[in-house]
N, C-alpha and C positions, 0 to 999 in steps of 0.2 A: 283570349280567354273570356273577356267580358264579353265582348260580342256574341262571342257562343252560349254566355248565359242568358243575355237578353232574346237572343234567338229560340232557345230552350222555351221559355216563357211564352214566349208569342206564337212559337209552333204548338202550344200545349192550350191554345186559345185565349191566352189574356188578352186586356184589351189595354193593359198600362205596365208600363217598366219603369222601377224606380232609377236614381240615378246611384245609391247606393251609397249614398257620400253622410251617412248620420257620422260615421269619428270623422271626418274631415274638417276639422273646427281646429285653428290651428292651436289652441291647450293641449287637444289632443295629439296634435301632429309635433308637437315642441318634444314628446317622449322621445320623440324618433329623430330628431334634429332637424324635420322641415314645416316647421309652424312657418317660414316664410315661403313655399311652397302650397298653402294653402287655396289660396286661389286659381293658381294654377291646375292644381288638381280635379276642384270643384269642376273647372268647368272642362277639364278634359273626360270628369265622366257626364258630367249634361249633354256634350257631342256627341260621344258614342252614343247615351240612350236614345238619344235626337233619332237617329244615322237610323238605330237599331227598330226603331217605334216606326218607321211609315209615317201615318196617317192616322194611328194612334196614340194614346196622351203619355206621356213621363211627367210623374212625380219627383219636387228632389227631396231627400229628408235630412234635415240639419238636426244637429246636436241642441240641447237647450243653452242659454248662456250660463255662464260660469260652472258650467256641471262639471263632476268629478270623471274622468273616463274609467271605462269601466276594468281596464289592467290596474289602476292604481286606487281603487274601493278598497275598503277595507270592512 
């Protein structure tokens, strides 16, 4: 599935894919029970953008520190 979005993208002429990972911060990843997964996550989507980009550039985009996520705003 993400492949096919970064494909999406790059067939529609971009010239940059992010990597899509801004809630991957693991406060945010704790809602869900894998704040210790975080890392691992991160950088399974930096590969695929890698894989998906060519010779084209990936962006990754992180959350700010200590921010609130956004399911749990009030």
């Amino acid at each position: 599935m993400i492949r096919g979005i970064h494909a999406a993208y790059l067939d529609a002429g971009a010239d940059v894919v992010s990597t899509n990972t801004f809630g991957c911060a693991p406060y945010v990843l704790a809602e869900y029970g894998l704040a210790e997964r975080a890392h691992e996550l991160c950088r399974a989507a930096a590969v695929l953008a890698r894989e998906a980009a060519g010779d084209r550039f990936v962006v990754g985009a992180m959350a700010p520190p200590r921010a609130r996520s956004r399911s749990r705003a009030t």
